[in-house]
CHARMM internal coordinates of N, CA and C (Angstrom, degrees):
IC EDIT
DIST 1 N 1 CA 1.4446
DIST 1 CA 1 C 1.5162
ANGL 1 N 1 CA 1 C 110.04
DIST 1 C 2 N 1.4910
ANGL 1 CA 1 C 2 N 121.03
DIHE 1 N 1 CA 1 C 2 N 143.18
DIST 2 N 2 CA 0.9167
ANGL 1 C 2 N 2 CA 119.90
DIHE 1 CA 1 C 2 N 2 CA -165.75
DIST 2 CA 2 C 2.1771
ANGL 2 N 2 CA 2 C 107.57
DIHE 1 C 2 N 2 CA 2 C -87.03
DIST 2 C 3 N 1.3580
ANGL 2 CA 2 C 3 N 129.66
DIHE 2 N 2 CA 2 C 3 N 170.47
DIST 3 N 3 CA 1.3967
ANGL 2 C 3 N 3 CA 116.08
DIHE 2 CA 2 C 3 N 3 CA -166.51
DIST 3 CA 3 C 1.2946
ANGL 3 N 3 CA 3 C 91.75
DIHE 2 C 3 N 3 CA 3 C -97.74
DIST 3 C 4 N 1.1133
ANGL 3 CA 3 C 4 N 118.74
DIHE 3 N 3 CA 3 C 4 N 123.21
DIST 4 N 4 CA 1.4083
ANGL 3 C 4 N 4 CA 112.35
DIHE 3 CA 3 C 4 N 4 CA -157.67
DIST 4 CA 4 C 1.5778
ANGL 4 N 4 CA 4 C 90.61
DIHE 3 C 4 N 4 CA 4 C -119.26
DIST 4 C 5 N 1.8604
ANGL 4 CA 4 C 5 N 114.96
DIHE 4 N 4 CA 4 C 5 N 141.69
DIST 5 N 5 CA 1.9120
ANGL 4 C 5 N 5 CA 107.40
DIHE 4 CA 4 C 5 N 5 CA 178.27
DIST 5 CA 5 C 1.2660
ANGL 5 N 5 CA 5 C 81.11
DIHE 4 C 5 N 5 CA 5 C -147.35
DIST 5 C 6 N 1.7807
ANGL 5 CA 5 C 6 N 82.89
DIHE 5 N 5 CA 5 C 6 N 160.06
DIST 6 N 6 CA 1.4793
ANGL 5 C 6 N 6 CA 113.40
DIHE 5 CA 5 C 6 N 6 CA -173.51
DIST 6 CA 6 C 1.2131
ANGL 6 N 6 CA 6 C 99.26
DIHE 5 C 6 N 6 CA 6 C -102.92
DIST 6 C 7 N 1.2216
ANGL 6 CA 6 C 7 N 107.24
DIHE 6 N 6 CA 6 C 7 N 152.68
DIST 7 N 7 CA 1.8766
ANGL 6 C 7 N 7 CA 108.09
DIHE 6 CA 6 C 7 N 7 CA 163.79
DIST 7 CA 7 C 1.8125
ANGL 7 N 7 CA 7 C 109.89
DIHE 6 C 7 N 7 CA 7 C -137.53
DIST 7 C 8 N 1.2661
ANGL 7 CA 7 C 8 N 92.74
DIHE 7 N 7 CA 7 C 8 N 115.27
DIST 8 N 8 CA 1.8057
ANGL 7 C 8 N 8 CA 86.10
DIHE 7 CA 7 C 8 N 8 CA 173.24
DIST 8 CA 8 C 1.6214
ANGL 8 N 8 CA 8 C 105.03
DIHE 7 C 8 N 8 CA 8 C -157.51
DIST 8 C 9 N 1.1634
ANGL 8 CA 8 C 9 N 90.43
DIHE 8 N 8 CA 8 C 9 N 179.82
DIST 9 N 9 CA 2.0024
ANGL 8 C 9 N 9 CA 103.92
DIHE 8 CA 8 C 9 N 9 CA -170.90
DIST 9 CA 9 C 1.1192
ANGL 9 N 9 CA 9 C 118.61
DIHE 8 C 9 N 9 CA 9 C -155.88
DIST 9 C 10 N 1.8229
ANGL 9 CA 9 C 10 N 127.24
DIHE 9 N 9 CA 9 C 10 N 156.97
DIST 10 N 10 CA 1.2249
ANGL 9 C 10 N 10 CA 117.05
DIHE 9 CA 9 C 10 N 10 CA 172.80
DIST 10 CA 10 C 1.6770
ANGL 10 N 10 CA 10 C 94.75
DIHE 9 C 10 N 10 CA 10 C -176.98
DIST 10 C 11 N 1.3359
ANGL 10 CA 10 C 11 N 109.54
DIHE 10 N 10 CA 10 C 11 N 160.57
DIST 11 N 11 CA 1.6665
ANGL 10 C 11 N 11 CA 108.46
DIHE 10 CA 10 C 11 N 11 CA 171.20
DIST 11 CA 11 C 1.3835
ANGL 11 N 11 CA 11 C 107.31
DIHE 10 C 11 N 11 CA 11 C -48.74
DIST 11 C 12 N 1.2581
ANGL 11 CA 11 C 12 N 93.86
DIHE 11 N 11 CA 11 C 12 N 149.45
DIST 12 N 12 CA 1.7055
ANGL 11 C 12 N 12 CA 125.36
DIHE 11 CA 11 C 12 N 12 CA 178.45
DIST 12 CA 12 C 1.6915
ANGL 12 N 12 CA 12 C 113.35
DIHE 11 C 12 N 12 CA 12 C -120.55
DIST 12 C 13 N 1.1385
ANGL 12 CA 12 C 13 N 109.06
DIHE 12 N 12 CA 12 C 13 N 119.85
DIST 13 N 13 CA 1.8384
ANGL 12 C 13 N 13 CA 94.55
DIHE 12 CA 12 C 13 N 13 CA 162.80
DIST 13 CA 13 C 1.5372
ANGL 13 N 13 CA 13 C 122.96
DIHE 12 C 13 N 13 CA 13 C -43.72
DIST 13 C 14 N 1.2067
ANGL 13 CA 13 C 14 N 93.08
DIHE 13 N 13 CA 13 C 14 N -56.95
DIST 14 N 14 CA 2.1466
ANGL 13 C 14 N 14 CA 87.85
DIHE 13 CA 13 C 14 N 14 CA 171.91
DIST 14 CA 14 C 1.3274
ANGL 14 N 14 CA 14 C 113.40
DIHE 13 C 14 N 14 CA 14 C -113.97
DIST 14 C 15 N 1.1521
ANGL 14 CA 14 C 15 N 133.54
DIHE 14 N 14 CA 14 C 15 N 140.58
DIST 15 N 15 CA 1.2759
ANGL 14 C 15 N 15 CA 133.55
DIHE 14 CA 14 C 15 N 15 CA -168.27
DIST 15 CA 15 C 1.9458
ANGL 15 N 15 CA 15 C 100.51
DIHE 14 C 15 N 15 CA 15 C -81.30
DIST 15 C 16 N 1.1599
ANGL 15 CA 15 C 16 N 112.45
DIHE 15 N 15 CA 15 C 16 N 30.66
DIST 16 N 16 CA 1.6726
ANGL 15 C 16 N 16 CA 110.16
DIHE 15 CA 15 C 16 N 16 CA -169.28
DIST 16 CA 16 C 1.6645
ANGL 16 N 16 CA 16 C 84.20
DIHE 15 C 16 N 16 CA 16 C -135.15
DIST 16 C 17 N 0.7656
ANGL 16 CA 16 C 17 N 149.93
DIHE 16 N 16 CA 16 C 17 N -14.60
DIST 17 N 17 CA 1.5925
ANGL 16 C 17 N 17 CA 147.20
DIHE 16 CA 16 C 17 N 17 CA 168.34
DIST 17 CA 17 C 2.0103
ANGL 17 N 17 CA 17 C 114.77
DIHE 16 C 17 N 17 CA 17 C -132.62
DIST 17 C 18 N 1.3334
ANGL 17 CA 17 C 18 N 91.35
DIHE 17 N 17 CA 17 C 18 N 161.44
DIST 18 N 18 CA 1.3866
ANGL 17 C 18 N 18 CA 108.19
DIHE 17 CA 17 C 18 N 18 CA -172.20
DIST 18 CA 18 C 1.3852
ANGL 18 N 18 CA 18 C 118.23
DIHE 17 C 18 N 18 CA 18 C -88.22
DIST 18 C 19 N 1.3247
ANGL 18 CA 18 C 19 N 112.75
DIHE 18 N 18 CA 18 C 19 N 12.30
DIST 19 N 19 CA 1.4628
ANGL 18 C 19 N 19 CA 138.51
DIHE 18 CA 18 C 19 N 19 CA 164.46
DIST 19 CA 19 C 1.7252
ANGL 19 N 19 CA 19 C 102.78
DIHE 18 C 19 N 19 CA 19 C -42.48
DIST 19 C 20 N 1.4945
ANGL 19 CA 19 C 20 N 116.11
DIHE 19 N 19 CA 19 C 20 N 81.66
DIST 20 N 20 CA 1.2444
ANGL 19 C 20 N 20 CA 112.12
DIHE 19 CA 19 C 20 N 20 CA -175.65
DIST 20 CA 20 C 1.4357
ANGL 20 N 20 CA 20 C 121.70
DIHE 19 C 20 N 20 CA 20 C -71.23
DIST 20 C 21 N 1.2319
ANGL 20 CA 20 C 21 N 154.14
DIHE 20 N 20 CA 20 C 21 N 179.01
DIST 21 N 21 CA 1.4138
ANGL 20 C 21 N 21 CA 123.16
DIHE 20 CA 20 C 21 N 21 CA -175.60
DIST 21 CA 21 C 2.0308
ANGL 21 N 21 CA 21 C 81.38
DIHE 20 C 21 N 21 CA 21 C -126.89
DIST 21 C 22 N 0.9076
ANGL 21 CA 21 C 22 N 111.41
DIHE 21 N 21 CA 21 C 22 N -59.18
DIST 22 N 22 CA 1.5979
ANGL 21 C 22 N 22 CA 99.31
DIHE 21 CA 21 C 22 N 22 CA 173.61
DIST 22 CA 22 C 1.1338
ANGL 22 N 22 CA 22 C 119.38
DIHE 21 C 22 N 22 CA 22 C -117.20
DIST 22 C 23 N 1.6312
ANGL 22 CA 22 C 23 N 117.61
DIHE 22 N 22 CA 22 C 23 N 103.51
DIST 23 N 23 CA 1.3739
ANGL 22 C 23 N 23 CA 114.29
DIHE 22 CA 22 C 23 N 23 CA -177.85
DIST 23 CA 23 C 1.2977
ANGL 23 N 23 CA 23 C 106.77
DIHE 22 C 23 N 23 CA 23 C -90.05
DIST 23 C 24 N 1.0805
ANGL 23 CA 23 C 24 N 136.10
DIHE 23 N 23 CA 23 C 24 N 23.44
DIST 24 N 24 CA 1.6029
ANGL 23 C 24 N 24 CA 133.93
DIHE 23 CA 23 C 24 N 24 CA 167.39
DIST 24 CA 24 C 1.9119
ANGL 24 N 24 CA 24 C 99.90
DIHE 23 C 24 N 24 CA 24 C -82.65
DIST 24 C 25 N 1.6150
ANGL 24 CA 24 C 25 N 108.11
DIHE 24 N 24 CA 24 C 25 N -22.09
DIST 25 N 25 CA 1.5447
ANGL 24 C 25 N 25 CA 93.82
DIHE 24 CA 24 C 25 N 25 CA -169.66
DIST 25 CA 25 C 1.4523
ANGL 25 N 25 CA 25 C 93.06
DIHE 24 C 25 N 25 CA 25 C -114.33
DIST 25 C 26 N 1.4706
ANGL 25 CA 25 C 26 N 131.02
DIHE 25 N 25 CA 25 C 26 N 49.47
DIST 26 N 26 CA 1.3652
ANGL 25 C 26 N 26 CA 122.09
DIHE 25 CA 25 C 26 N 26 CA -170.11
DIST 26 CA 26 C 1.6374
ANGL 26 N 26 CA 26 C 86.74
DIHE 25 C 26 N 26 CA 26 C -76.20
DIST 26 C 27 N 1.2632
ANGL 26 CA 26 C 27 N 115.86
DIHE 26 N 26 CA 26 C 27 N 160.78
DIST 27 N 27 CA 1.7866
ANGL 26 C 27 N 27 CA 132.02
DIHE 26 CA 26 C 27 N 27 CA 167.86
DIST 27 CA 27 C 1.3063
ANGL 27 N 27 CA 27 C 99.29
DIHE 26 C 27 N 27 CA 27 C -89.99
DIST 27 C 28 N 0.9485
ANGL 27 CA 27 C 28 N 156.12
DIHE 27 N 27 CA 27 C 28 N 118.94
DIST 28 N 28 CA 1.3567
ANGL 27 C 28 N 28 CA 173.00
DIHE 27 CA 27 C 28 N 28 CA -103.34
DIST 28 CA 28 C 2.0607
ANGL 28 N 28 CA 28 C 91.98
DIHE 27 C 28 N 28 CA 28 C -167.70
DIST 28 C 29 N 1.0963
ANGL 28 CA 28 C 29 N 113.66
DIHE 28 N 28 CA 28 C 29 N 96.16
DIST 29 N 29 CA 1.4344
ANGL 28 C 29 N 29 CA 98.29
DIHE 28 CA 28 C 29 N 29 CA 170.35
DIST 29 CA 29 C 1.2226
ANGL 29 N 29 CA 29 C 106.98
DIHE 28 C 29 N 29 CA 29 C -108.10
DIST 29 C 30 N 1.1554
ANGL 29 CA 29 C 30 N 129.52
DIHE 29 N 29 CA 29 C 30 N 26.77
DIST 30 N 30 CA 1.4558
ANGL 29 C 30 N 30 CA 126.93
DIHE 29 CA 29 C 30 N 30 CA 158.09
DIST 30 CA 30 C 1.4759
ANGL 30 N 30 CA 30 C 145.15
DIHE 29 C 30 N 30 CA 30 C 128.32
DIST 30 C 31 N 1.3387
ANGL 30 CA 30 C 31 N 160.01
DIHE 30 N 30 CA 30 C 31 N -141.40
DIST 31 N 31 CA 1.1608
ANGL 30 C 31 N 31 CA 129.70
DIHE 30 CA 30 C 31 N 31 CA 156.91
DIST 31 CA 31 C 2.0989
ANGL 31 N 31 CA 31 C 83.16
DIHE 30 C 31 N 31 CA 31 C -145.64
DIST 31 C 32 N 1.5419
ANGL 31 CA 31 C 32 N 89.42
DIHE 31 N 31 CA 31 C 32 N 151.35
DIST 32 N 32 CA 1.7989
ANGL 31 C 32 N 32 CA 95.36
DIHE 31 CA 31 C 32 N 32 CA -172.53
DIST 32 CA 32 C 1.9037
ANGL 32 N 32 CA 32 C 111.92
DIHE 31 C 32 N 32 CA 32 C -117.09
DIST 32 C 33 N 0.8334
ANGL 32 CA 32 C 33 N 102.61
DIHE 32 N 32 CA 32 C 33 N -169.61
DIST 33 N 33 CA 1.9378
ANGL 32 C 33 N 33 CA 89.11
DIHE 32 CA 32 C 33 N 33 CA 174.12
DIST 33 CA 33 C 1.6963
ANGL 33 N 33 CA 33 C 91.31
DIHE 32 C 33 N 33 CA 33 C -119.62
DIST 33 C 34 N 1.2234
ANGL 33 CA 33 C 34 N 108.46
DIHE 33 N 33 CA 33 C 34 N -7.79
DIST 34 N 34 CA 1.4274
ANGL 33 C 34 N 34 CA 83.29
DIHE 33 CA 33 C 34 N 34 CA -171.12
DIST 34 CA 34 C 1.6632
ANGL 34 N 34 CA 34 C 103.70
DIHE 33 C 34 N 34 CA 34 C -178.71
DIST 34 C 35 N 1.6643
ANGL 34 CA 34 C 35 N 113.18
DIHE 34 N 34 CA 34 C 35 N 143.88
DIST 35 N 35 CA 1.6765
ANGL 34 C 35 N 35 CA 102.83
DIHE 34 CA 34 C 35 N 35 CA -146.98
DIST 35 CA 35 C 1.1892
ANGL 35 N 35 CA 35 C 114.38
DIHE 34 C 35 N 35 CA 35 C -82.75
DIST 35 C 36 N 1.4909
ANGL 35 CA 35 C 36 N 121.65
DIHE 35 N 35 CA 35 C 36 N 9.79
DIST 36 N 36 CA 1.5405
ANGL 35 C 36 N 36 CA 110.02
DIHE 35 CA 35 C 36 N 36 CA 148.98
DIST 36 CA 36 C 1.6130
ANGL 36 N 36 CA 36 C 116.50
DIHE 35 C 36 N 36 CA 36 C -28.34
DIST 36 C 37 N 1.7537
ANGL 36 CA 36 C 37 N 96.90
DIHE 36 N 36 CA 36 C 37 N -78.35
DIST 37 N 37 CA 1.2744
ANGL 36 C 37 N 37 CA 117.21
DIHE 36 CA 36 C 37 N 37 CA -158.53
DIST 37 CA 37 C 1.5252
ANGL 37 N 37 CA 37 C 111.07
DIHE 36 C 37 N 37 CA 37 C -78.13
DIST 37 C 38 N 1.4286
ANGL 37 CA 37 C 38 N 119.07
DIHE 37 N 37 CA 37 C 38 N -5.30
DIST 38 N 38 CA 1.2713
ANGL 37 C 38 N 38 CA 125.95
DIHE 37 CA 37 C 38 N 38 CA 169.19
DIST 38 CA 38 C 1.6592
ANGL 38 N 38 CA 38 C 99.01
DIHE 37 C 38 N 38 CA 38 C -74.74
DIST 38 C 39 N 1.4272
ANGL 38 CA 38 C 39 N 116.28
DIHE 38 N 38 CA 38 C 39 N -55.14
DIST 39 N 39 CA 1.6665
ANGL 38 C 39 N 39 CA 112.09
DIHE 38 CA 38 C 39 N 39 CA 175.31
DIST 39 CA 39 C 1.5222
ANGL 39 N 39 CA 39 C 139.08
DIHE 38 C 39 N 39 CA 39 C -30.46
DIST 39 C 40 N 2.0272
ANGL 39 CA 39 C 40 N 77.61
DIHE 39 N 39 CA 39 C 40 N -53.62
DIST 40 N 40 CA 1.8487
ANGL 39 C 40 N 40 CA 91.53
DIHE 39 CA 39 C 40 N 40 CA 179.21
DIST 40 CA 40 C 1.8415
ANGL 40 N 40 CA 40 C 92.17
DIHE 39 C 40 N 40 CA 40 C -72.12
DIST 40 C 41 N 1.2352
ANGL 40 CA 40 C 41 N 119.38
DIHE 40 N 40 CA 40 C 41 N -10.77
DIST 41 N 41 CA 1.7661
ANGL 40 C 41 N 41 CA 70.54
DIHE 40 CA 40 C 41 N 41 CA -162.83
DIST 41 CA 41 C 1.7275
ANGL 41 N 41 CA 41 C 98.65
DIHE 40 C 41 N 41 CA 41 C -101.06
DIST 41 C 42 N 1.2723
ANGL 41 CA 41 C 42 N 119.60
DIHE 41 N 41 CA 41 C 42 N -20.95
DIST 42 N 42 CA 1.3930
ANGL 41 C 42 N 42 CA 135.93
DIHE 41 CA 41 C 42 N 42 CA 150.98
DIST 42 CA 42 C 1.5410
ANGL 42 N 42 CA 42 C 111.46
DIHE 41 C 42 N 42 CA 42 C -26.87
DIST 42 C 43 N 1.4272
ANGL 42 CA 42 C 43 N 122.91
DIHE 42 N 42 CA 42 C 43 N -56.55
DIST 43 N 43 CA 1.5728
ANGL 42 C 43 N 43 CA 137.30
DIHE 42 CA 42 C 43 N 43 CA 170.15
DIST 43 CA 43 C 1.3105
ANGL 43 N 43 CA 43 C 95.52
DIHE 42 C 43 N 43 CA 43 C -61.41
DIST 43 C 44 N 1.3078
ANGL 43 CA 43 C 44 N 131.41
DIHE 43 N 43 CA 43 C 44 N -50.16
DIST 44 N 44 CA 1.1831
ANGL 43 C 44 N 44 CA 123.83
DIHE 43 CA 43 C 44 N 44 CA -158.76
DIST 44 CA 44 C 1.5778
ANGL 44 N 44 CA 44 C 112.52
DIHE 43 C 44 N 44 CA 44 C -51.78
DIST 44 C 45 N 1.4219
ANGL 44 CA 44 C 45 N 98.56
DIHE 44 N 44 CA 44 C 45 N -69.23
DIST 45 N 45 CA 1.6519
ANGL 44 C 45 N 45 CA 130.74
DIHE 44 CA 44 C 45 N 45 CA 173.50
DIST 45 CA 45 C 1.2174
ANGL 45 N 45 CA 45 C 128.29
DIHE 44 C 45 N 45 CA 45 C -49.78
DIST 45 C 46 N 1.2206
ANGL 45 CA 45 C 46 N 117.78
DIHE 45 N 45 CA 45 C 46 N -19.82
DIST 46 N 46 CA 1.9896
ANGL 45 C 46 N 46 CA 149.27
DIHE 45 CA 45 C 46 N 46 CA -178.23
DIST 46 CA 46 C 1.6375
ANGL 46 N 46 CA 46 C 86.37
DIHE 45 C 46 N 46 CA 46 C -80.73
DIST 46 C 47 N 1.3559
ANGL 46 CA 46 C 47 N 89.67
DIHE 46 N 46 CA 46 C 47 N -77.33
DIST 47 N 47 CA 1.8492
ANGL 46 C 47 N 47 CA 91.56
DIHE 46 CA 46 C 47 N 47 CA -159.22
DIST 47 CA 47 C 1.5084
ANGL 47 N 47 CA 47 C 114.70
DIHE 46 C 47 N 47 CA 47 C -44.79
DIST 47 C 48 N 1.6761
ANGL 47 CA 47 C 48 N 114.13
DIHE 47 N 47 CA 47 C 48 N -50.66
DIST 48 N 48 CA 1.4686
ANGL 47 C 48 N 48 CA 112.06
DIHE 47 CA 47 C 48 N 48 CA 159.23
DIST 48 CA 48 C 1.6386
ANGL 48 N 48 CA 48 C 133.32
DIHE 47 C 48 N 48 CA 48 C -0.93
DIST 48 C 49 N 1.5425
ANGL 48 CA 48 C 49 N 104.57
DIHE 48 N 48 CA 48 C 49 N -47.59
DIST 49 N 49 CA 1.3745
ANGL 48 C 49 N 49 CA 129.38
DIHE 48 CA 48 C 49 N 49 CA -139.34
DIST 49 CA 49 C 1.2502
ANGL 49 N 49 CA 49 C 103.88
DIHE 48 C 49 N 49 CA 49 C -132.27
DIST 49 C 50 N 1.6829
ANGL 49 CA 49 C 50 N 119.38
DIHE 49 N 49 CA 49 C 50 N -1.96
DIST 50 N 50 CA 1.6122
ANGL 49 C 50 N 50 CA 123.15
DIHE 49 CA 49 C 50 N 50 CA -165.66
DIST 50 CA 50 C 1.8803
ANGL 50 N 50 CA 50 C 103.03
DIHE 49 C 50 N 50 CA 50 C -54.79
DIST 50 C 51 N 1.0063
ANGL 50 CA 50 C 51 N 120.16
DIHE 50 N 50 CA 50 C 51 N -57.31
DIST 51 N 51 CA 1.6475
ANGL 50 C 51 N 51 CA 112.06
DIHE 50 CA 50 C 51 N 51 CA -155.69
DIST 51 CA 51 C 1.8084
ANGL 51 N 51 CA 51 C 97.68
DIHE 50 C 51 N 51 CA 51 C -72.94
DIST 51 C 52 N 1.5098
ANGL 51 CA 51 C 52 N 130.61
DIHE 51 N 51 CA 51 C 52 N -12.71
DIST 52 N 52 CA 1.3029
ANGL 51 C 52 N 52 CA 132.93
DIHE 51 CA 51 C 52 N 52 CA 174.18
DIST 52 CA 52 C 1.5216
ANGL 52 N 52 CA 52 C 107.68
DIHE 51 C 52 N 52 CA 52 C -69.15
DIST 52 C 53 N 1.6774
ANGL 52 CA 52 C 53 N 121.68
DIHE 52 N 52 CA 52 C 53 N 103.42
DIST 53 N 53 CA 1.7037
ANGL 52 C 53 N 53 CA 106.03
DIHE 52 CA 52 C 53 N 53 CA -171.55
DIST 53 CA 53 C 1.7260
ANGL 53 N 53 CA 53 C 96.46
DIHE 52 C 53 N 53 CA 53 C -65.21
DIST 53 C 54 N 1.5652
ANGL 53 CA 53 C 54 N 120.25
DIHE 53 N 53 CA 53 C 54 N -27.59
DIST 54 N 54 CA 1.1981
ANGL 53 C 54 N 54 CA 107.50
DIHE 53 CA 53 C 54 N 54 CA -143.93
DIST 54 CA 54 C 1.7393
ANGL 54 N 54 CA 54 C 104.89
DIHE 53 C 54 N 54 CA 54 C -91.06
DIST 54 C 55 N 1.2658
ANGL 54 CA 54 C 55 N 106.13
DIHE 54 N 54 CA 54 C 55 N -6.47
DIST 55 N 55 CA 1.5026
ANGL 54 C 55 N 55 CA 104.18
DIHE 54 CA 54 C 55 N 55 CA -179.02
DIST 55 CA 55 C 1.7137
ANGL 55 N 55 CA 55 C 110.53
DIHE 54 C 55 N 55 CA 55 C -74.91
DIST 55 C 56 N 1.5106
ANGL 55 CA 55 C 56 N 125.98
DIHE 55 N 55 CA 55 C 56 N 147.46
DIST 56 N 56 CA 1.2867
ANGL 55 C 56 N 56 CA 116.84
DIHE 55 CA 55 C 56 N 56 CA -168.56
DIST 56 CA 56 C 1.4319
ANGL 56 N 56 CA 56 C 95.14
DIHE 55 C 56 N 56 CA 56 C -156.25
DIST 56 C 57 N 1.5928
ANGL 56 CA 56 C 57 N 108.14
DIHE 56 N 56 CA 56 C 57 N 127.37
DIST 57 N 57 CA 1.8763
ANGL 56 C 57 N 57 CA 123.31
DIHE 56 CA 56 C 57 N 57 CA -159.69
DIST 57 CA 57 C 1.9725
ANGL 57 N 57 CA 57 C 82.65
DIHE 56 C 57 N 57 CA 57 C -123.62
DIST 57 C 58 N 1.6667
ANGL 57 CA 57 C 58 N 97.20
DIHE 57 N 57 CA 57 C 58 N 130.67
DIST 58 N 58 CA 1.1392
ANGL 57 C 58 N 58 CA 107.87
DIHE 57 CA 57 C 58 N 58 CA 178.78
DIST 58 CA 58 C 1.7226
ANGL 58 N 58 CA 58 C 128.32
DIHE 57 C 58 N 58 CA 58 C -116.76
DIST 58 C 59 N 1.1224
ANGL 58 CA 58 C 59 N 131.16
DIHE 58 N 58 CA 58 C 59 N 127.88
DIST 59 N 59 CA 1.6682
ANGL 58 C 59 N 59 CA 104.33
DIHE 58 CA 58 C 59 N 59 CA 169.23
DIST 59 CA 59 C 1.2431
ANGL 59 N 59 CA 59 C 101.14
DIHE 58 C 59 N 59 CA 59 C -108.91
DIST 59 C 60 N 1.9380
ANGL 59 CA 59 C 60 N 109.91
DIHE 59 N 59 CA 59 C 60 N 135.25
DIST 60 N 60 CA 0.9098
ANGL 59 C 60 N 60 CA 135.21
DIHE 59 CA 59 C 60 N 60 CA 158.43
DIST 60 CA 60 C 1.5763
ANGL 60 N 60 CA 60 C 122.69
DIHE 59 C 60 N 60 CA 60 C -94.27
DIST 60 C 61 N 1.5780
ANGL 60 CA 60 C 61 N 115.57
DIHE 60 N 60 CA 60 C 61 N 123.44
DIST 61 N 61 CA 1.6629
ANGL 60 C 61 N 61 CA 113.16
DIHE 60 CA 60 C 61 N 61 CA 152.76
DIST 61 CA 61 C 0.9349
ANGL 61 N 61 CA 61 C 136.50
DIHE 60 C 61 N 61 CA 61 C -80.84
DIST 61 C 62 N 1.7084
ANGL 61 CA 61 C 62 N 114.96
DIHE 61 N 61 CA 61 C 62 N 105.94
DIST 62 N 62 CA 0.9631
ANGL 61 C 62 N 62 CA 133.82
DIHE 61 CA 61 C 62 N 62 CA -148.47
DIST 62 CA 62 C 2.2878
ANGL 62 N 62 CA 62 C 105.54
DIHE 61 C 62 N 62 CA 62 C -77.01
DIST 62 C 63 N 1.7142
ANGL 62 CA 62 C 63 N 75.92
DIHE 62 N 62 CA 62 C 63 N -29.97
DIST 63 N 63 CA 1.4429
ANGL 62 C 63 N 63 CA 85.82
DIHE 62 CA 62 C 63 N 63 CA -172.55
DIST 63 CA 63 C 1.4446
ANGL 63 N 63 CA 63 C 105.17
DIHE 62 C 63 N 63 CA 63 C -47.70
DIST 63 C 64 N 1.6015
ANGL 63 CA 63 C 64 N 105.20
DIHE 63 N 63 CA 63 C 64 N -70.01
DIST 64 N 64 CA 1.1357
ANGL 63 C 64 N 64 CA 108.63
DIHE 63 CA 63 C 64 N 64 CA -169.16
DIST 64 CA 64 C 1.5203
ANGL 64 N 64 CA 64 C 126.82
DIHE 63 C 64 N 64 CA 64 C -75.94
DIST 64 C 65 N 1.3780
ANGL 64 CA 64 C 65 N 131.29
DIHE 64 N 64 CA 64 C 65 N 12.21
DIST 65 N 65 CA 1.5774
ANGL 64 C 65 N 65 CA 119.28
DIHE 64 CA 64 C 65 N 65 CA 124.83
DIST 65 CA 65 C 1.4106
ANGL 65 N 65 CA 65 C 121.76
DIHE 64 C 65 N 65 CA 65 C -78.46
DIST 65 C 66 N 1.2087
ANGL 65 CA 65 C 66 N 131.99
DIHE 65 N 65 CA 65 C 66 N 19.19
DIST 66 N 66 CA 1.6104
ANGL 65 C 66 N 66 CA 129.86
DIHE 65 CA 65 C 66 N 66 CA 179.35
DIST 66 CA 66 C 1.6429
ANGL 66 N 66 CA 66 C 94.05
DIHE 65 C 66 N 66 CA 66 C -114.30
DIST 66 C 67 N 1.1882
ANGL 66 CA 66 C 67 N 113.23
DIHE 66 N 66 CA 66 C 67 N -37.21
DIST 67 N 67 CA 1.9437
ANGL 66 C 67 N 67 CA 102.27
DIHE 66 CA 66 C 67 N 67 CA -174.83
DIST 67 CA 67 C 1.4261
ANGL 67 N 67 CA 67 C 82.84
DIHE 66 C 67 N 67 CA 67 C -137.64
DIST 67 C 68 N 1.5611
ANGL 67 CA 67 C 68 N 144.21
DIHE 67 N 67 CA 67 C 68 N 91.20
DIST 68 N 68 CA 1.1201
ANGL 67 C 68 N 68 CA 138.04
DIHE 67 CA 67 C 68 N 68 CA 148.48
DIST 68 CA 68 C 1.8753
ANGL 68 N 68 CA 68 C 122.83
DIHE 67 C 68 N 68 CA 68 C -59.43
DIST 68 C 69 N 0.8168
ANGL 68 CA 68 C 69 N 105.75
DIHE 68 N 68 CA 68 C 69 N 14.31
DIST 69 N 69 CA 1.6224
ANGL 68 C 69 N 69 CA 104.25
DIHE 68 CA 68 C 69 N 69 CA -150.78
DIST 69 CA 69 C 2.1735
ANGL 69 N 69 CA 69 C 85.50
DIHE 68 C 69 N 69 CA 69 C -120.67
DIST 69 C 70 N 1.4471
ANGL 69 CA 69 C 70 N 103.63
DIHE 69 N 69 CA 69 C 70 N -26.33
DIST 70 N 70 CA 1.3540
ANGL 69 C 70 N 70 CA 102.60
DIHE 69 CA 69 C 70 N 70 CA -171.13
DIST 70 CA 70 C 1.5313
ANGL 70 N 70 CA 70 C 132.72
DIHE 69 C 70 N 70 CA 70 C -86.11
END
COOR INIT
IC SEED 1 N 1 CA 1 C
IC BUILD
């Protein structure tokens, strides 16, 4: 299986937790094969948003909630 990551973002109540405030409007920037390209686009989407404290861009491994055991 390939390592598959998520990358997405959205306001947070505190900029110190992932306490999203509407995850119905998360930005979804995409899914990557592998966390190079999950990084750049994570950097990409961060910087966008730098002077916003409350906006917060995440990478998720997708792999490892799909085969945790591997």
């Amino acid at each position: 299986m390939s390592k598959l990551h998520l990358v997405f973002g959205g306001r947070v109540s505190d900029p110190r937790t992932l306490d999203f405030v509407t995850p119905e409007a998360l930005d979804v920037v995409g899914i990557f094969p592998d966390y190079k390209l999950a990084e750049e686009a994570w950097r990409a989407a961060a910087q966008k948003s730098v002077d916003d404290a409350e906006m917060r861009y995440v990478v998720v491994h997708l792999h490892r909630l799909l085969e945790p055991d591997a």
